[in-house]
C-alpha positions as CSV (number, residue, x, y, z in Angstrom):
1,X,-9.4,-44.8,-45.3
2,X,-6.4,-42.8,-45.4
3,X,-4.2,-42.9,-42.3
4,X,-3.0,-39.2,-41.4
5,X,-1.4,-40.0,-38.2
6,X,1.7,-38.7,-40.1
7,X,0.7,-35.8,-39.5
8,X,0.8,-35.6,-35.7
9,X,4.8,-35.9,-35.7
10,X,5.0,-32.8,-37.8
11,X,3.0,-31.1,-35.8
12,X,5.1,-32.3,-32.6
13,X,8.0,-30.6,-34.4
14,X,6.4,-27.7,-35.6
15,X,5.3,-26.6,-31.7
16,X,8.5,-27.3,-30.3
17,X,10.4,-25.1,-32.7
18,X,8.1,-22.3,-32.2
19,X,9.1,-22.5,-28.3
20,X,12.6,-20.5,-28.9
21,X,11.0,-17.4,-30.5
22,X,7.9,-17.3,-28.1
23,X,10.0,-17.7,-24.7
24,X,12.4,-14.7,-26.5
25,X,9.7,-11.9,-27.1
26,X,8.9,-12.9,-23.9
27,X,5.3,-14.3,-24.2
28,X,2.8,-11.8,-24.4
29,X,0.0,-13.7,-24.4
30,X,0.9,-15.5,-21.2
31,X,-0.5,-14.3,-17.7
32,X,2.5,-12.5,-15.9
33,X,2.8,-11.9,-12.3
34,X,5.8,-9.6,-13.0
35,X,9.3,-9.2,-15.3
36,X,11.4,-12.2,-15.8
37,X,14.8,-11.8,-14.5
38,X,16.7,-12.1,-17.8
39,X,13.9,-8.7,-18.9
40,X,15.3,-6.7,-15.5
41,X,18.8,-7.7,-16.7
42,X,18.5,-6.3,-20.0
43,X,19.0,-3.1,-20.2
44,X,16.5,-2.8,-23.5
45,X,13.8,-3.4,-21.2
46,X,14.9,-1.5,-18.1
47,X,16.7,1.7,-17.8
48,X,17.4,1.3,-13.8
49,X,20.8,-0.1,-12.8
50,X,20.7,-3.5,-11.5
51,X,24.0,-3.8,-8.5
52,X,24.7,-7.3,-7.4
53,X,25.1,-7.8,-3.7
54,X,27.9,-9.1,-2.2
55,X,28.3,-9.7,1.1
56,X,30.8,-6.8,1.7
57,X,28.3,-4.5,0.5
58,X,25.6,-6.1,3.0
59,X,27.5,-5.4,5.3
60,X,28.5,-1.9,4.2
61,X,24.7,-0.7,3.9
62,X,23.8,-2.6,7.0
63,X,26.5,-0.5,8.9
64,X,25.1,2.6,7.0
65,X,21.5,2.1,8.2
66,X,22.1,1.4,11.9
67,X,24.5,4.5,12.0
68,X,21.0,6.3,10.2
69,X,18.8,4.7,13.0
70,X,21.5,6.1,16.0
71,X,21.6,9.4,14.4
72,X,17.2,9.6,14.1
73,X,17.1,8.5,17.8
74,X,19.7,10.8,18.8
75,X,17.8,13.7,17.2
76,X,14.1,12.8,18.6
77,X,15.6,12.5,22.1
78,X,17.6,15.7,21.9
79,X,14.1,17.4,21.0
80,X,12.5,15.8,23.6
81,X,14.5,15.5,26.2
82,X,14.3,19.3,27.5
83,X,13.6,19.8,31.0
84,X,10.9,22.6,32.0
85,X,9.7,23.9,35.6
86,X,6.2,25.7,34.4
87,X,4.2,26.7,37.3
88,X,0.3,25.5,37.6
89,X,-1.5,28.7,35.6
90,X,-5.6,28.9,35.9
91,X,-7.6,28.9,33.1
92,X,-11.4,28.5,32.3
93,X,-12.5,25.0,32.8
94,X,-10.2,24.4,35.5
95,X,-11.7,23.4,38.9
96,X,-10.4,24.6,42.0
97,X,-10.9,23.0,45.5
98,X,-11.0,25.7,48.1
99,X,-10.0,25.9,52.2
100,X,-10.3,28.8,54.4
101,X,-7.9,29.0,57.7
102,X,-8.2,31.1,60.1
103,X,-7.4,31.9,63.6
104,X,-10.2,31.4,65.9
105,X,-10.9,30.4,69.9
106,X,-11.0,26.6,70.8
107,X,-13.8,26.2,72.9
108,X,-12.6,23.1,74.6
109,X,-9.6,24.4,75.7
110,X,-10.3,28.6,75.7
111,X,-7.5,29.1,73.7
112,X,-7.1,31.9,71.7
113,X,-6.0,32.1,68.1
114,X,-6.0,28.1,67.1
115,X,-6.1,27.6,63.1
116,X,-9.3,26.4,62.0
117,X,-10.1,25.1,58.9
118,X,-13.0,25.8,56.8
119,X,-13.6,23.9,54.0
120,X,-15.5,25.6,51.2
121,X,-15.1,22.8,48.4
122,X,-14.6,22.5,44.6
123,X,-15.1,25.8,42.3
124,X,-15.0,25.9,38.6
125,X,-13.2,28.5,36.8
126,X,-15.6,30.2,34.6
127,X,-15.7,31.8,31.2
128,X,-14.4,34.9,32.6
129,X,-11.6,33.2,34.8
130,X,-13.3,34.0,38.0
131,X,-14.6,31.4,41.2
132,X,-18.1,31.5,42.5
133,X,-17.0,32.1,46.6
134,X,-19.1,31.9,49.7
135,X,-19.9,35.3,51.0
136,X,-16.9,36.5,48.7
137,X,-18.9,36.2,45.3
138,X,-16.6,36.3,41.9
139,X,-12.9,36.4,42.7
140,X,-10.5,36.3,39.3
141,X,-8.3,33.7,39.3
142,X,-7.5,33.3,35.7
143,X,-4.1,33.6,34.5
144,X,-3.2,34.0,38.3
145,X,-0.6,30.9,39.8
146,X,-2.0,28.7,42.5
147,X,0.1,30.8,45.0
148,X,-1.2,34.2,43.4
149,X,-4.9,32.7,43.4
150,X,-4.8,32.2,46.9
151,X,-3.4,35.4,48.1
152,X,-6.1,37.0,46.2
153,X,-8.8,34.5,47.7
154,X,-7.2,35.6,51.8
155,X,-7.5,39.3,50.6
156,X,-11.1,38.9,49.8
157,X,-11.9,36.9,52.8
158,X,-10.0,39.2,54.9
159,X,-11.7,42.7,53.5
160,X,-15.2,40.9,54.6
161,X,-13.7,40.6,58.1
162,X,-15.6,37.3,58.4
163,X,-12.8,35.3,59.4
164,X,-10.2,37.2,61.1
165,X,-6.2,36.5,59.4
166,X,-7.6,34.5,56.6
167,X,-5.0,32.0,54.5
168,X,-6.3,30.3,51.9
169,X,-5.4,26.8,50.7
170,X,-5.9,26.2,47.1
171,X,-5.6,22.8,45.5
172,X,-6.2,22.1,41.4
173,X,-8.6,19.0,40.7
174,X,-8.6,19.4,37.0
175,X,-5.8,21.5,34.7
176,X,-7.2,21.2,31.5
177,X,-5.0,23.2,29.6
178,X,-1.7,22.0,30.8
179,X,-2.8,18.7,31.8
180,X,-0.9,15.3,30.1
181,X,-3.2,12.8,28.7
182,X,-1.9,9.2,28.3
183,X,-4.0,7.0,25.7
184,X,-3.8,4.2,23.4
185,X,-2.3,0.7,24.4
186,X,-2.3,1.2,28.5
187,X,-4.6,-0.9,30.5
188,X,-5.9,2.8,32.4
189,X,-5.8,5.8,30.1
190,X,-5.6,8.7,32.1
191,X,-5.4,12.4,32.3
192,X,-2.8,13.9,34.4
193,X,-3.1,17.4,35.8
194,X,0.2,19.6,35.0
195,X,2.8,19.6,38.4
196,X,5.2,22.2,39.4
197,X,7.4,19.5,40.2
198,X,7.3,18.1,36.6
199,X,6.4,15.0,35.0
200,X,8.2,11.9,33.4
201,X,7.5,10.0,30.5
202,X,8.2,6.7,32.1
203,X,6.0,8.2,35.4
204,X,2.9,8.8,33.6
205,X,3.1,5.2,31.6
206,X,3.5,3.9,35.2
207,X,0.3,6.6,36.6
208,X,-1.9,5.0,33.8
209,X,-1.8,1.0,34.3
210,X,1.3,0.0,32.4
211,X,1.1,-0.7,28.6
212,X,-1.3,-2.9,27.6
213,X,-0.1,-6.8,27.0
214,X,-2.5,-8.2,24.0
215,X,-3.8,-11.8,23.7
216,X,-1.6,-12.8,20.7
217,X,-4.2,-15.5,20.4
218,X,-7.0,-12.9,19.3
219,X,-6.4,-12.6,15.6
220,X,-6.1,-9.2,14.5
221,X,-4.9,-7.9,17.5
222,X,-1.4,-6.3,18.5
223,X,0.3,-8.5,20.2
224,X,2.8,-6.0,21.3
225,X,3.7,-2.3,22.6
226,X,6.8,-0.9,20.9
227,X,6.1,2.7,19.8
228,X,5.6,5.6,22.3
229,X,4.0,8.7,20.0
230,X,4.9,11.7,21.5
231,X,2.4,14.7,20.4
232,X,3.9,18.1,21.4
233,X,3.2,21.6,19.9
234,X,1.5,19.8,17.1
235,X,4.8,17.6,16.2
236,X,5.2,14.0,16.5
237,X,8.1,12.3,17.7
238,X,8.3,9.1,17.9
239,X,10.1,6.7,20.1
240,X,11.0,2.9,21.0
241,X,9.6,2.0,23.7
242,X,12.2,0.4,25.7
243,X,14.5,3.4,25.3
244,X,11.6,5.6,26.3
245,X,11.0,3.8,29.7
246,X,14.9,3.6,29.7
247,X,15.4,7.4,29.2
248,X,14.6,9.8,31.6
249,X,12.1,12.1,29.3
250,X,10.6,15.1,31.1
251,X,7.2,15.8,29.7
252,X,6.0,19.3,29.2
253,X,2.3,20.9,30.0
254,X,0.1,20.1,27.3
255,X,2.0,16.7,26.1
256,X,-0.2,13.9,24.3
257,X,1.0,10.5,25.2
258,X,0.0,7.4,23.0
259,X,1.4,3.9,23.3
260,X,0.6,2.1,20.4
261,X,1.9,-1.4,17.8
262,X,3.5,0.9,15.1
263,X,5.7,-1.9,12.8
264,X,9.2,0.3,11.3
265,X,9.4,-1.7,8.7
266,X,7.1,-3.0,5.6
267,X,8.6,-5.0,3.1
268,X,6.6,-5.7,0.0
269,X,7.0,-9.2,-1.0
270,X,5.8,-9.7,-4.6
271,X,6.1,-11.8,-7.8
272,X,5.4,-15.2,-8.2
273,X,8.5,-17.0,-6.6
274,X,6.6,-16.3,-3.2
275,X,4.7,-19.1,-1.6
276,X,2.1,-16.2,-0.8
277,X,2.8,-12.4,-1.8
278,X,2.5,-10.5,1.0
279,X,3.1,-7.1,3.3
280,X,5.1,-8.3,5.8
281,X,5.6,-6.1,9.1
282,X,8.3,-5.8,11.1
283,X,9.0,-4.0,14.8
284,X,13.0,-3.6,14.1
285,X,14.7,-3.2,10.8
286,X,15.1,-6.8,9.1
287,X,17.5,-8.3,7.1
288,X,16.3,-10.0,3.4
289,X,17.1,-13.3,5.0
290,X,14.3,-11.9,7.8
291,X,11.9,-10.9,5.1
292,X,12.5,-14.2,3.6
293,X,12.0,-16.0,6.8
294,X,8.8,-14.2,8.1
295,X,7.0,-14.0,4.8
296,X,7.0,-17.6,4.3
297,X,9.9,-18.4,2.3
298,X,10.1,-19.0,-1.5
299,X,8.0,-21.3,-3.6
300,X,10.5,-24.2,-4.5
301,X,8.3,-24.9,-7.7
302,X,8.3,-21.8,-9.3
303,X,11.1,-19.3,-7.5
304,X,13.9,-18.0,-9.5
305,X,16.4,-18.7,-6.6
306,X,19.6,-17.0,-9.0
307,X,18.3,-13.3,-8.9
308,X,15.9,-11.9,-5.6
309,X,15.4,-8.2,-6.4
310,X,15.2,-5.3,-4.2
311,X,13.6,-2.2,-4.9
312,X,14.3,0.1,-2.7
313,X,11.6,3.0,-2.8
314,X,13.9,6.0,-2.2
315,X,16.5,5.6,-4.7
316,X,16.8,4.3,-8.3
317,X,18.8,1.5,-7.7
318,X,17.7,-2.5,-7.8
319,X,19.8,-4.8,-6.2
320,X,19.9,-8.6,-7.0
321,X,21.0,-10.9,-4.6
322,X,22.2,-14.7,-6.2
323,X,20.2,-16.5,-3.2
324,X,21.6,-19.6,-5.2
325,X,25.1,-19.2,-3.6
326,X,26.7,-19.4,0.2
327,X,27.8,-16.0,-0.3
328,X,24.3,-14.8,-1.8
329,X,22.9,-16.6,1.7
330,X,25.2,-14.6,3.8
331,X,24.7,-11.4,1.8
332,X,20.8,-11.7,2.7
333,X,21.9,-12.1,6.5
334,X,23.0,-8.5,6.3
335,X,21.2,-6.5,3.3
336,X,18.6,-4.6,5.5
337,X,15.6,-3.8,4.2
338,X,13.8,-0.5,4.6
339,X,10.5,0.6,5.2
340,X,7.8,0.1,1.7
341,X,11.1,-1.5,-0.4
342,X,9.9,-4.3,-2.6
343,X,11.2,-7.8,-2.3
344,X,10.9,-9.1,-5.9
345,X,11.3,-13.2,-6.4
346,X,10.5,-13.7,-10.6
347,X,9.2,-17.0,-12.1
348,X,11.4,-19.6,-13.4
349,X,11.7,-19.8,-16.5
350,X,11.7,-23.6,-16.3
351,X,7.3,-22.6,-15.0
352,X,7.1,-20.7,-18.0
353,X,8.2,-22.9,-20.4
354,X,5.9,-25.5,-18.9
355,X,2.7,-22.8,-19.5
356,X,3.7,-23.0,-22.7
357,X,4.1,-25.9,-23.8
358,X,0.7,-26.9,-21.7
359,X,-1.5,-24.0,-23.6
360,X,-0.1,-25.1,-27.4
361,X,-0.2,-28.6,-26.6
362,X,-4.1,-28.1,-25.2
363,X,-4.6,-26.5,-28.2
364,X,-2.8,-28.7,-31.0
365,X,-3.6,-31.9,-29.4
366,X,-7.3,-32.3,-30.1
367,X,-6.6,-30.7,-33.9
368,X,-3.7,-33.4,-33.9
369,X,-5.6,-36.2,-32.6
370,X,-8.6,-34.8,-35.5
371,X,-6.3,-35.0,-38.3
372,X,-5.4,-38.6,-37.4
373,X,-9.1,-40.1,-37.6
């Protein structure tokens, strides 16, 4: 029998010179969890800049976005922070609680003319914006001010001559039109009727209970408070919480409140050079070395450690940072990282070469080893 083993070592040869030309068109064939870095870097493949970060321009755009963040707060506060003294106005679907004084005699004593009260109790405010009385019937109060309702209410009583100098003490149980509800992550969510006096933000977070601490050891759950939604006039503002208990933020009739976990930040960490791609959220703006940190770190056995990319989703810029390097490391201390940008890590191409080699040499082994027997 003819020994062909011969063969195998030209075969060796012949697999191991094709690995040049298929690792240069880039390896079609081969499952790809994104670009390699040397196909971002050529601009043949890819018609968006590429900027290396330093760590002076870290530090540049990290003084850029904090100075952004001032300005937004600045802006939402300004809005807010407008102080109004709106009087208590009666509409349908309030209820009213009513009380009659008037001057009568004190039979103990034989005095003449000692107030007495008279309590009639609480009256909705119907359809039509009138109260259902005792012996006064209907009486319009809608549209009317607590003080103008119960003038109106004395007059009435005082035309039936039932109880002689009438004054009439109104007191509103429900304001649903002007009232301030307070929802979301507070341990009592309440509704607050509208006062003359006005209302703060920080007062009706203390009226309902506090915000709400989670169990962080219930998975799933929000573990923390740190957005205040402010519904007002059909706009949203929203603010940190801290600087909304810190801030003294009148509320205005009609205000929604919600306390709620709302991350600012959420960095998309993809490509294979992750440990586990990943949304990763965040409660204050991060840095990359944050993202890095929180989102598990890199995979030491496949990451491409020379070039971490940044897309950033509002402008056509990506950014590279050599992670490789001391001043790569102290660049990613500063480069911040907005809110859907995409952290991109690429696979070696020490990983790739190793797929290779392991697919041709699965497939010209056994036809190898074939040709030898």
């Amino acid at each position: 029998m003819i020994n062909k083993s011969y063969l195998w070592p030209n075969r060796h040869r012949t697999v191991f010179c094709l690995l040049p030309l298929l690792m240069a068109t880039g390896c079609s064939f081969m499952p790809s969890t994104g670009p390699h870095a040397s196909l971002l870097l050529d601009p043949r493949y890819n018609s968006t800049p590429v900027v290396d970060v330093t760590d002076q321009l870290a530090a540049s755009m990290q003084a850029e976005v904090q100075r952004e963040q001032i300005e937004g707060l600045q802006r939402v506060l300004q809005a807010i922070t407008v102080p109004v003294r709106k009087a208590v106005i009666l509409e349908p679907g309030d209820i009213v609680h009513v009380a009659l004084w008037s001057q009568a005699t004190d039979s103990d004593t034989g005095l003449a003319n000692v107030p007495h009260a008279q309590d009639l109790g609480p009256f909705p405010v119907g359809i039509d914006g009138a109260i259902n009385l005792p012996w006064a019937g209907h009486v319009h109060v809608g549209g009317l001010s607590t003080t103008q309702a119960e003038t109106t209410i004395a007059r009435r009583y005082s035309s039936l001559d039932l109880f002689p100098q009438t004054v009439a003490s109104l007191q509103v149980t429900e304001n649903h039109k002007q009232n301030v509800v307070v929802m979301g992550a507070v341990n009592q969510p309440t509704v607050l009727n509208w006062s003359e006096g006005g209302i703060d933000l920080d007062e009706a977070v203390a009226k309902a209970g506090g915000f709400h601490i989670f169990d962080p050891g219930r998975e799933g759950t929000d573990v923390s408070v740190n957005n205040v939604l402010l519904i007002r006039d059909g706009i949203n503002y929203n603010l940190p919480l801290r600087t909304a208990l810190a801030q003294q933020v009148p509320l205005h009739p009609g205000d929604r409140i919600v306390l709620q976990h709302e991350p600012v930040v959420r960095a998309l960490c993809l490509g294979a050079g992750w440990k586990i791609p990943t949304t990763v959220p965040f409660d204050t703006a991060p840095t990359l070395a944050d993202v890095l940190a929180k989102a598990g770190d890199m995979n030491s056995n496949t990451a491409q450690g020379r070039a971490i990319f940044v897309f950033k989703h509002d402008k056509k810029i990506i950014y590279r940072v050599n992670f490789d390097t001391a001043d790569g490391m102290q660049a990613a201390q500063k480069f911040p990282i907005n809110d859907r940008d995409l952290v991109y890590i690429p696979v070696s191409r020490s990983v790739t070469l190793q797929q290779i080699v392991s697919i041709i040499m699965s497939v010209g082994y056994p036809a190898a080893v074939g040709a030898a027997i």
